[in-house]
Backbone as numpy.savetxt, mean C-alpha at the origin, in Angstrom:
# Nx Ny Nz CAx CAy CAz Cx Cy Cz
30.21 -13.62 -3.85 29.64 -12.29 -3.94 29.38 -11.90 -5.39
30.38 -12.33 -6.07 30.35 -11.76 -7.32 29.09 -12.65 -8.37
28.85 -14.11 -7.45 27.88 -14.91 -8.63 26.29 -14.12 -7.88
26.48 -13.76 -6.63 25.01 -12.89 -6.03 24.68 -11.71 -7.14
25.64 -10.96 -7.11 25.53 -9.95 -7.87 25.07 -10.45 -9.74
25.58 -11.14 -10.02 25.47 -11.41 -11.37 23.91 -11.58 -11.49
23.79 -12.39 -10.26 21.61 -13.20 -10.04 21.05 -12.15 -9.95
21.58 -11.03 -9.53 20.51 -10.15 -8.63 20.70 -9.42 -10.71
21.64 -8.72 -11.11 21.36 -8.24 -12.50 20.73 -8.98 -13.30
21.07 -10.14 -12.93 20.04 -11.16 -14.25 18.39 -10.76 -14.03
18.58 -11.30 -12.71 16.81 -10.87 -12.13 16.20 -9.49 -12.28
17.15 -8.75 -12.33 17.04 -7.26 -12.48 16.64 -6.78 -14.64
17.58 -7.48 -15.09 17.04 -6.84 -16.23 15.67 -8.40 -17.44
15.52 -9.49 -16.13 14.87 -10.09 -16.74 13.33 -9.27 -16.25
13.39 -8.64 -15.25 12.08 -7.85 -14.35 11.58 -6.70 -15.71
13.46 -6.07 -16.01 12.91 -5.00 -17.08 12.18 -5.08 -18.53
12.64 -6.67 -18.88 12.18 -7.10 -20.41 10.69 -7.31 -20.25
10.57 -7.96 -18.80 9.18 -8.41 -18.69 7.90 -7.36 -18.78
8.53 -6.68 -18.32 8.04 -5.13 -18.17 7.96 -4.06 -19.64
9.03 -4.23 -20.16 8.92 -3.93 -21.15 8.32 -4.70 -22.67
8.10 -5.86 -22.05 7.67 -5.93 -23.53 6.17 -6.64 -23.19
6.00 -6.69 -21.44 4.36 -7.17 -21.40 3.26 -6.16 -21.98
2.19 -6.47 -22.51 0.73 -6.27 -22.71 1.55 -5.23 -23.85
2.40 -4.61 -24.79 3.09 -3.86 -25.67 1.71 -2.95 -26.29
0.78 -4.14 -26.63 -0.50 -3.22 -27.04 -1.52 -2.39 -26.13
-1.14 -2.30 -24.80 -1.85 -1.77 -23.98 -2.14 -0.40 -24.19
-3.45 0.11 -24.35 -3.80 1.32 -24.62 -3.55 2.46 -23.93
-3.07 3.76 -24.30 -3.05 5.19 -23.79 -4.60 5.80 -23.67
-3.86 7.11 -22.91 -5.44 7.92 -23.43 -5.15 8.78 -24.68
-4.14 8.93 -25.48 -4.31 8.78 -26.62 -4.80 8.61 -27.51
-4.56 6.79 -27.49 -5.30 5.75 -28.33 -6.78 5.52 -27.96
-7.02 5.74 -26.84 -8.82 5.83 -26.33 -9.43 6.84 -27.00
-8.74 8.30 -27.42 -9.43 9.53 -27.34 -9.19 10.54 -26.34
-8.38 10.48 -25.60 -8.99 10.84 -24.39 -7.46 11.97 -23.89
-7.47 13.11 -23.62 -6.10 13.85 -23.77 -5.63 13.06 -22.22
-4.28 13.30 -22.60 -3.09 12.97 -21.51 -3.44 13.73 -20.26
-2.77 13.13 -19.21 -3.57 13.49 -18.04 -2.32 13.68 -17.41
-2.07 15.25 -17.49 -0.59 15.93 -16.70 0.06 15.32 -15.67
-0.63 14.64 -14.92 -0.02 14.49 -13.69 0.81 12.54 -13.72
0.25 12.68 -15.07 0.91 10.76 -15.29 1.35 11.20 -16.74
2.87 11.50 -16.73 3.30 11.51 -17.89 4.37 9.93 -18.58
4.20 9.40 -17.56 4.92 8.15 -17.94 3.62 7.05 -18.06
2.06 7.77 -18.57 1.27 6.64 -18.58 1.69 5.44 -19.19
2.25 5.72 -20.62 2.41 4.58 -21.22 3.13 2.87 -20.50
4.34 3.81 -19.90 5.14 2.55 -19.10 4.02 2.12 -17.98
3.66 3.65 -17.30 3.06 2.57 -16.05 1.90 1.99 -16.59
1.04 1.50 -17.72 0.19 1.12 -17.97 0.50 -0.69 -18.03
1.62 -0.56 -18.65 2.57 -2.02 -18.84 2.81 -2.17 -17.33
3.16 -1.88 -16.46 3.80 -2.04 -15.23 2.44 -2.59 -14.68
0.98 -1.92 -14.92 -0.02 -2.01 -14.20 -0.98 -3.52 -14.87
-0.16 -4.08 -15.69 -0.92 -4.86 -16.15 0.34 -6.01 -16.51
1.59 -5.82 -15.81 2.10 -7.15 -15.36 1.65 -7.01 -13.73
1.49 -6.24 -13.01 1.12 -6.38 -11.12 -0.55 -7.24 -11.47
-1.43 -6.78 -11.95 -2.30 -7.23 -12.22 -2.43 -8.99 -12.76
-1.81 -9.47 -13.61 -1.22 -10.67 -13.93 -0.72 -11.35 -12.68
0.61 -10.92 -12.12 0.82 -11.70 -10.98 -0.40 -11.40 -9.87
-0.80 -10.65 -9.67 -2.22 -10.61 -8.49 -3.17 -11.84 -8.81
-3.46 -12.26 -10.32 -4.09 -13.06 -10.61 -4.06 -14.11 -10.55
-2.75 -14.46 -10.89 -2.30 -15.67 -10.94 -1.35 -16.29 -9.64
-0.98 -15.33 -9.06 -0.04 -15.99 -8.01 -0.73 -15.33 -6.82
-1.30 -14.05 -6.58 -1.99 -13.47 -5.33 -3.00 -14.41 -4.90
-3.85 -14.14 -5.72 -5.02 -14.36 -5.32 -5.24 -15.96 -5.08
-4.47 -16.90 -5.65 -4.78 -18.00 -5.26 -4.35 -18.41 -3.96
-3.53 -17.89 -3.90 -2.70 -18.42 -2.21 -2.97 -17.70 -1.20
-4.10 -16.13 -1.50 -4.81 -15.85 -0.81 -6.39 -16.76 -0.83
-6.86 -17.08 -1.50 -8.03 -18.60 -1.72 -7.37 -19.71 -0.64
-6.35 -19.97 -0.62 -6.22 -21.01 0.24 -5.57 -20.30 1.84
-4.73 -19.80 1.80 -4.96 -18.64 3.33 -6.41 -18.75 3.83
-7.51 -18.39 2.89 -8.51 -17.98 3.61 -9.39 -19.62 3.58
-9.03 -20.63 3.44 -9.44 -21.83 3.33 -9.36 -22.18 4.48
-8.05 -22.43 4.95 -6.93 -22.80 5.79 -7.28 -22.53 6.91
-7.33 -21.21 7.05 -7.20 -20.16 8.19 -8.51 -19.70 8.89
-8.60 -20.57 10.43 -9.91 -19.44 10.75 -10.10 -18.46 11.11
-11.70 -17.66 11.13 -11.53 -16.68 10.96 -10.77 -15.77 12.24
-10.60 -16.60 12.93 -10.50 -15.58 14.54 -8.60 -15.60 14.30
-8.15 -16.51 13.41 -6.51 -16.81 13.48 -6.51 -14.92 12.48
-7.30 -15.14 11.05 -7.10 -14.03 10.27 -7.41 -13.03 11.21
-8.20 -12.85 11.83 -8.95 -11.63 12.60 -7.04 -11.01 13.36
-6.74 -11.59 13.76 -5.56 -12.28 15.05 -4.04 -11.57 13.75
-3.63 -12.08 13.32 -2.82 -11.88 12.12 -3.46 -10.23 11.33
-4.38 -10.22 11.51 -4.44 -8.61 10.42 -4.41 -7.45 12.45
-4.85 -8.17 13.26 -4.69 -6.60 14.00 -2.79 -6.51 14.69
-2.75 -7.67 14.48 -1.02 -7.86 14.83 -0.07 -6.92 13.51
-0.31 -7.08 12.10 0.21 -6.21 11.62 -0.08 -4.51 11.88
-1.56 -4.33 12.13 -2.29 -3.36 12.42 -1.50 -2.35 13.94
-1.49 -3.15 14.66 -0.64 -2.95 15.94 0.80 -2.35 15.47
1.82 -3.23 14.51 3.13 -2.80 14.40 3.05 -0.93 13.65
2.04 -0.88 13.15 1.92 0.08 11.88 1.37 1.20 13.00
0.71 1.32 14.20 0.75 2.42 14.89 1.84 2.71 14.97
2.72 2.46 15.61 4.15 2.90 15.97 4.59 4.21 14.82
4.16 3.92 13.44 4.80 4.64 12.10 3.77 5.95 12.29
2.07 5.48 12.76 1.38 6.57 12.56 2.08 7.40 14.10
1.90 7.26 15.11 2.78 7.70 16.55 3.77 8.69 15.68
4.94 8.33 15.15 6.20 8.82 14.45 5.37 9.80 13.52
4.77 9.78 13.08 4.31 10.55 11.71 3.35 11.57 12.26
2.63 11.25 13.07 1.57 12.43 13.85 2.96 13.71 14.71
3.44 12.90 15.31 4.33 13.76 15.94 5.34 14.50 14.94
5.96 14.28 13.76 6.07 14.56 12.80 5.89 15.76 12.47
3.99 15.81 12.16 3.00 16.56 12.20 2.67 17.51 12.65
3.49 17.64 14.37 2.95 18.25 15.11 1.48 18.07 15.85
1.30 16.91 15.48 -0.02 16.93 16.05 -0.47 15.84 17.38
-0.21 16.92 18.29 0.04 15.92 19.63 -0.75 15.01 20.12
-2.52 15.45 19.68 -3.33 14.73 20.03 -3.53 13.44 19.44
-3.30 13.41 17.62 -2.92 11.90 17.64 -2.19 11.31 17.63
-1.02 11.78 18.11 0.04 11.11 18.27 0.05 10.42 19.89
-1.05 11.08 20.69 -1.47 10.55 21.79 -2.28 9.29 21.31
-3.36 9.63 20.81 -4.13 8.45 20.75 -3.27 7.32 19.88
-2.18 7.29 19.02 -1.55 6.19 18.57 -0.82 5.20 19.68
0.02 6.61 20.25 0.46 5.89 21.62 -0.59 5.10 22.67
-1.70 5.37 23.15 -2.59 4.95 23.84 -2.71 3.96 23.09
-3.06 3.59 22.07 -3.47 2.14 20.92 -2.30 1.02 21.06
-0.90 1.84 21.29 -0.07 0.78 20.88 -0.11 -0.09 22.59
0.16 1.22 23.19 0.60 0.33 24.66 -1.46 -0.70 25.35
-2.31 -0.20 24.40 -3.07 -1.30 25.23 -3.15 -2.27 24.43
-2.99 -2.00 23.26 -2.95 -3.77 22.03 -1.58 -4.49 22.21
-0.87 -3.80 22.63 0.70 -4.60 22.82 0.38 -5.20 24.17
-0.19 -4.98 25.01 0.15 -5.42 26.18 -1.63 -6.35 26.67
-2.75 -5.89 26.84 -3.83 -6.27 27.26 -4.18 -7.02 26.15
-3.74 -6.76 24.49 -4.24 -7.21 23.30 -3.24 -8.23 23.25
-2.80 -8.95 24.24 -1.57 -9.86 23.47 -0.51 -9.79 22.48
0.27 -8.32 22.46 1.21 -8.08 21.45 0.71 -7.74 20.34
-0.45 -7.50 20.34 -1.58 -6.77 19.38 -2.41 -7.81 18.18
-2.74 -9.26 18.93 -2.92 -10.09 18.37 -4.79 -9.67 18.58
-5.57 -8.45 19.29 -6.66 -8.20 19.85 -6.63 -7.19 19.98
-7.33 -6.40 18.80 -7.75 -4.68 19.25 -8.45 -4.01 20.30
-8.12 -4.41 21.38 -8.65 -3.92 22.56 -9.23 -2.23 22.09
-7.94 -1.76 22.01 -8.18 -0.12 21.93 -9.45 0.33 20.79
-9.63 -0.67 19.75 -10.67 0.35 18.79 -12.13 -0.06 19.52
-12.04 -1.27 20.05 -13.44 -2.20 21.16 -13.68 -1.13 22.45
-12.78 -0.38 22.70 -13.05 0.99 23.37 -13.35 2.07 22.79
-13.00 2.27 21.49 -13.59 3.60 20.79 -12.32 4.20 20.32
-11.05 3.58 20.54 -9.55 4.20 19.93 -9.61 4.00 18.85
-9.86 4.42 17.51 -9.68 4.18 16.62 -8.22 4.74 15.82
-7.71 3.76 15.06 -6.55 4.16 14.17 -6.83 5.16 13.15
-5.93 6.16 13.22 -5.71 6.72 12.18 -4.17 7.00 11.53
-4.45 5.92 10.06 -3.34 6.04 9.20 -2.15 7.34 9.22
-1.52 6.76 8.94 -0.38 8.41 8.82 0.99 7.76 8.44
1.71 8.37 6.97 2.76 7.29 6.32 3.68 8.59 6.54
5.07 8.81 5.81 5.84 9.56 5.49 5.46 10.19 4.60
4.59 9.60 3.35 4.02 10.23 2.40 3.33 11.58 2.70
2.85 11.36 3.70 1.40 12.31 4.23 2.18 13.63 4.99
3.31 13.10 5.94 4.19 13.98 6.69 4.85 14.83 5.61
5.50 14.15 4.59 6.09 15.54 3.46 5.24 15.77 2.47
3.98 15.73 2.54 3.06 16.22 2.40 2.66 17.65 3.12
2.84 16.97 4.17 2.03 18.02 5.22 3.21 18.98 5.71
3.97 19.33 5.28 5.26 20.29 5.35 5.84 20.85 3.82
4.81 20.29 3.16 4.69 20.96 1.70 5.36 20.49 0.33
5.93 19.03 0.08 6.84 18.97 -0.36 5.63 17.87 -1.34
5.40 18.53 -2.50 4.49 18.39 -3.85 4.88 16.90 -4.21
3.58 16.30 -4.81 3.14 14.52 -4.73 4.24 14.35 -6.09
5.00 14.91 -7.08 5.52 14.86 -8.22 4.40 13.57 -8.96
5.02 13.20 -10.37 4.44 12.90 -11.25 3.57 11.30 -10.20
2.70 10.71 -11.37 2.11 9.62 -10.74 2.83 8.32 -11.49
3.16 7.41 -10.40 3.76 6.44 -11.02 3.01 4.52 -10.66
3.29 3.86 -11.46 2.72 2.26 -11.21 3.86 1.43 -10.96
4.15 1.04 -9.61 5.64 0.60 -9.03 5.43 -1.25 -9.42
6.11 -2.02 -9.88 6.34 -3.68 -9.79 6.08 -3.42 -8.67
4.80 -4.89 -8.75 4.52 -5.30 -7.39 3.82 -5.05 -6.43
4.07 -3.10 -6.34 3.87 -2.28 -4.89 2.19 -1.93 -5.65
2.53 -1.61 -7.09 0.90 -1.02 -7.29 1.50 0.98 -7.57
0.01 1.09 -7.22 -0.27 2.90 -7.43 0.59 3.51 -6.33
1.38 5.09 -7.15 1.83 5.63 -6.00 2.23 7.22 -7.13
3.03 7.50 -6.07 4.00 9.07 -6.83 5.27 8.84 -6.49
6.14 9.89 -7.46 7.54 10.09 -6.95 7.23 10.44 -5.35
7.00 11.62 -4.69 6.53 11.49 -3.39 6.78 10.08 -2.40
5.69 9.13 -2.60 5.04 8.13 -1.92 5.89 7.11 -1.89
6.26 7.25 -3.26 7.48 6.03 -3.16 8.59 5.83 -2.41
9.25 7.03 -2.33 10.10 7.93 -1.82 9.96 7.49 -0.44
8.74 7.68 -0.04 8.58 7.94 1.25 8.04 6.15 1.82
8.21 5.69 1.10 7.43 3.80 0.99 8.70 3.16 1.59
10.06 3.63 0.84 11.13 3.00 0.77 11.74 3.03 2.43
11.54 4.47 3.02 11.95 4.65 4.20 11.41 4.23 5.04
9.41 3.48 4.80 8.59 3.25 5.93 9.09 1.63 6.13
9.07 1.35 5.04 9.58 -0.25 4.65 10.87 -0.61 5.51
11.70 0.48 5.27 13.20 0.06 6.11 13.11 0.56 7.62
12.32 1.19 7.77 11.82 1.32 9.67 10.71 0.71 10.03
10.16 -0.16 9.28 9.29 -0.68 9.97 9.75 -2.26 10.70
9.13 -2.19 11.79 9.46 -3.41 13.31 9.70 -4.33 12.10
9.14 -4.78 11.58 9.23 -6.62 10.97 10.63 -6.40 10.27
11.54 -5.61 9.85 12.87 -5.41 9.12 13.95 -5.80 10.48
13.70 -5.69 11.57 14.55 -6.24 12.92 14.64 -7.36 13.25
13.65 -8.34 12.45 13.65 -9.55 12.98 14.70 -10.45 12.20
15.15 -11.47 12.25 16.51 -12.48 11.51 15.53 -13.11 10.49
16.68 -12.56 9.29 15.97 -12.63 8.09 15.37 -13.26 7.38
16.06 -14.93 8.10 15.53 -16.52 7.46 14.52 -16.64 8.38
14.56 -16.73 9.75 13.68 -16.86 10.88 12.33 -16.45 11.29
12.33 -14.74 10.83 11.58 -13.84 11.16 10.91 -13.22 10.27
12.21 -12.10 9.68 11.78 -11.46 8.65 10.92 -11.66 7.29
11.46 -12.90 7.11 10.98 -13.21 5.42 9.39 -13.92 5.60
9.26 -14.80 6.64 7.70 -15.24 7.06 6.86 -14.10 7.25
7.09 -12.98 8.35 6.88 -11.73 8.73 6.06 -11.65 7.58
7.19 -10.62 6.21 6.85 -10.28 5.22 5.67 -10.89 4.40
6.05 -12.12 4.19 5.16 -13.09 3.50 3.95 -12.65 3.80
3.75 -13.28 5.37 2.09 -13.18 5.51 1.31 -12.11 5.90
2.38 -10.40 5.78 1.39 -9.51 6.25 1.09 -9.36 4.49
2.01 -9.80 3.20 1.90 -9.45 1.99 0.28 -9.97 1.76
0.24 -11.03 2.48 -1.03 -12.10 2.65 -2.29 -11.30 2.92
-1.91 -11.03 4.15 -2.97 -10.51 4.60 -3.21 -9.00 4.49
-2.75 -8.20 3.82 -2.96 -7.19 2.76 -3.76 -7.08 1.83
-3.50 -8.31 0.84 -4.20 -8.91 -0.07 -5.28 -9.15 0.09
-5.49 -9.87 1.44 -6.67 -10.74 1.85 -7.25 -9.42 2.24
-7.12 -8.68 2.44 -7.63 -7.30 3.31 -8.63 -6.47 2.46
-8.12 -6.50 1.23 -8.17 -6.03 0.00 -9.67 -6.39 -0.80
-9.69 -7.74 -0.61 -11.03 -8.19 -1.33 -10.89 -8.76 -2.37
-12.40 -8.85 -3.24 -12.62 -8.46 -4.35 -12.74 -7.08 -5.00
-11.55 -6.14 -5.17 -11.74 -5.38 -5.16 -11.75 -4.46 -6.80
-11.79 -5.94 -7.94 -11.80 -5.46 -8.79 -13.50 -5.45 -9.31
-14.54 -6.11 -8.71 -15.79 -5.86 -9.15 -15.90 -4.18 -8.71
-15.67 -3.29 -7.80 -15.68 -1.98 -7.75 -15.44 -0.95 -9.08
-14.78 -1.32 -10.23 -14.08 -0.98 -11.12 -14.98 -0.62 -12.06
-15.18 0.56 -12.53 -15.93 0.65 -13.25 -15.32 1.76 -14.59
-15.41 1.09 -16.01 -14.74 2.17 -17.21 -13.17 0.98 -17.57
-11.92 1.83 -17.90 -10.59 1.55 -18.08 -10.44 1.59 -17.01
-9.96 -0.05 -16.12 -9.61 -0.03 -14.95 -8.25 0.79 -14.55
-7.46 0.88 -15.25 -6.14 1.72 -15.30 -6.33 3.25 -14.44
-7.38 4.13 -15.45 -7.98 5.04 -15.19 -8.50 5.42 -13.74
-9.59 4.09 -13.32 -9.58 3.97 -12.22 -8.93 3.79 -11.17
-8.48 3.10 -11.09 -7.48 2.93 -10.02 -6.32 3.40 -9.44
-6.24 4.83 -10.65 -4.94 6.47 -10.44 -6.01 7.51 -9.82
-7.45 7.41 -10.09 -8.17 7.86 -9.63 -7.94 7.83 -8.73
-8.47 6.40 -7.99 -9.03 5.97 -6.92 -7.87 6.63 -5.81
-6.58 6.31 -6.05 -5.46 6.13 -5.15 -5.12 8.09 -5.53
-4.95 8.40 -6.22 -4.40 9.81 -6.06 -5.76 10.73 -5.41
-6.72 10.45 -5.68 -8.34 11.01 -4.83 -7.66 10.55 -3.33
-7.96 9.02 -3.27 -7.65 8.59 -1.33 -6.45 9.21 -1.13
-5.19 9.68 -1.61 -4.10 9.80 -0.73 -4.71 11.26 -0.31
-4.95 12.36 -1.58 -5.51 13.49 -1.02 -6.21 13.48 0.31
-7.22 12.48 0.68 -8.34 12.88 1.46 -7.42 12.28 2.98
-6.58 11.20 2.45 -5.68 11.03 3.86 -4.66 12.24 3.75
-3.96 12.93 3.20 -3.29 14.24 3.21 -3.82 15.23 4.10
-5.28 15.62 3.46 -6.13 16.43 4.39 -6.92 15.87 5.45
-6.61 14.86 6.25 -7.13 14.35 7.29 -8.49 14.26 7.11
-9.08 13.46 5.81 -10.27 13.12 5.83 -11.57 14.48 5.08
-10.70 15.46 5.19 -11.89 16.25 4.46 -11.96 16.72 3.51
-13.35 16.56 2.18 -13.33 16.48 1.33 -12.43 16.84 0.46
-11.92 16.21 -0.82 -11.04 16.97 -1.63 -11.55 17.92 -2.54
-12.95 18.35 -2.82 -13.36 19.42 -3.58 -13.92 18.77 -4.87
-13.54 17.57 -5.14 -13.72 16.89 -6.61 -15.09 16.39 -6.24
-16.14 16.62 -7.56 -17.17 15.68 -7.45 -16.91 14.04 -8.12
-16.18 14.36 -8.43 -15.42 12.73 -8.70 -15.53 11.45 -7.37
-15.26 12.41 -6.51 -14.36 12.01 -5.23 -15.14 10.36 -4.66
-16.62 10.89 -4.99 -17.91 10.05 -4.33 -17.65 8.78 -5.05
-17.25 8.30 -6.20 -16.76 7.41 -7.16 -16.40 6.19 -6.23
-14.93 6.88 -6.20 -13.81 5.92 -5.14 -13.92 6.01 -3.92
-14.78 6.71 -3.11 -14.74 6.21 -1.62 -14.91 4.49 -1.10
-15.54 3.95 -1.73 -15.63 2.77 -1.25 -14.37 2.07 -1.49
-13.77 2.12 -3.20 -12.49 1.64 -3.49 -11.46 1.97 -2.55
């Protein structure tokens, strides 16, 4: 126990050096010109944070998503992204009702029980091939939607763009979500792996979209989209907004 613990601190403050002393010259809006932007007062760190996730995306994501998508045909990927897609109603179900909002918390339920069952365990979106379409809904959005303010904006190892909020609320979706039940050598850790996969793969090319200081962009992009999923899709008021819809 005690040599676990020692690995897990080693790994722990070798994560922090890396972090701290990657890209060191990475620019502020400061150093651009450009005044500080209230709602990211820890730009500086998360700028470093956003440009070691970026590094590993490059170098370790994206290639083993290149060969996933080599590998894999398309009807297996098709098969593998609505199977994660399937487990993740269950959270929107929980979160609509949450909400109070019975009607989609109906239609989540209706999605799960015909992709779990007619869809092969949700390996076949039956329900959206009828017109059910998913709609997202995290914890984020629920203490959101009961009023409880996005706090500062932060760039998490690994996870990417988020807020005190989101994160918060990431940690709890992560530990209730179905794939955390399965045995950890057996289930869980493959589980993980390949929905990390097919996330990725989900994702694209999604840095040709990028346009300016990708940094910039991409706090945009994600604090604009969480708004417009907050307000169930309708506009956030920003003429910005039109930018990042596609991102």
């Amino acid at each position: 126990m005690k040599g676990q613990l020692s690995s897990a601190r080693v790994g722990a403050l070798a994560l922090c050096l890396m972090l701290l002393s990657a890209c060191s010259s990475a620019p502020t809006s400061s150093s651009l010109g450009v005044d500080p932007d209230p709602r990211d007062p820890y730009e500086n760190f998360n700028r470093k944070v956003y440009s070691f996730n970026d590094a590993v995306d490059k170098s370790v994501l994206v290639p083993v998503v290149n060969v996933y998508e080599t590998v894999t045909p398309d009807i297996v990927e098709q098969g593998v992204s609505n199977f994660f897609s399937n487990l993740r109603d269950i959270g929107n179900f929980l979160n609509h009702t949450l909400q109070l909002k019975p009607k989609k918390a109906a239609n989540d339920l209706g999605r799960l029980i015909v992709n779990s069952t007619i869809g092969i365990g949700g390996l076949m979106d039956i329900a959206s091939q009828a017109g059910v379409y998913q709609e997202s809904e995290d914890l984020g959005q629920t203490l959101a939607y009961w009023g409880i303010g996005s706090g500062p904006y932060v760039v998490l190892p690994f996870l990417g763009p988020s807020t005190i909020r989101d994160a918060s609320a990431s940690a709890v979706d992560t530990v209730a979500s179905p794939v955390q039940k399965y045995d950890p050598t057996t289930g869980k850790l493959p589980l993980t792996v390949l929905e990390l996969i097919d996330l990725r793969h989900s994702l694209g090319d999604f840095g040709s979209l990028i346009k300016g200081d990708p940094y910039v962009f991409v706090r945009e992009a994600y604090l604009q989209r969480r708004e417009y999923m907050i307000n169930d899709g309708l506009p956030s008021g920003s003429e910005d907004f039109e930018d990042f819809e596609d991102f």
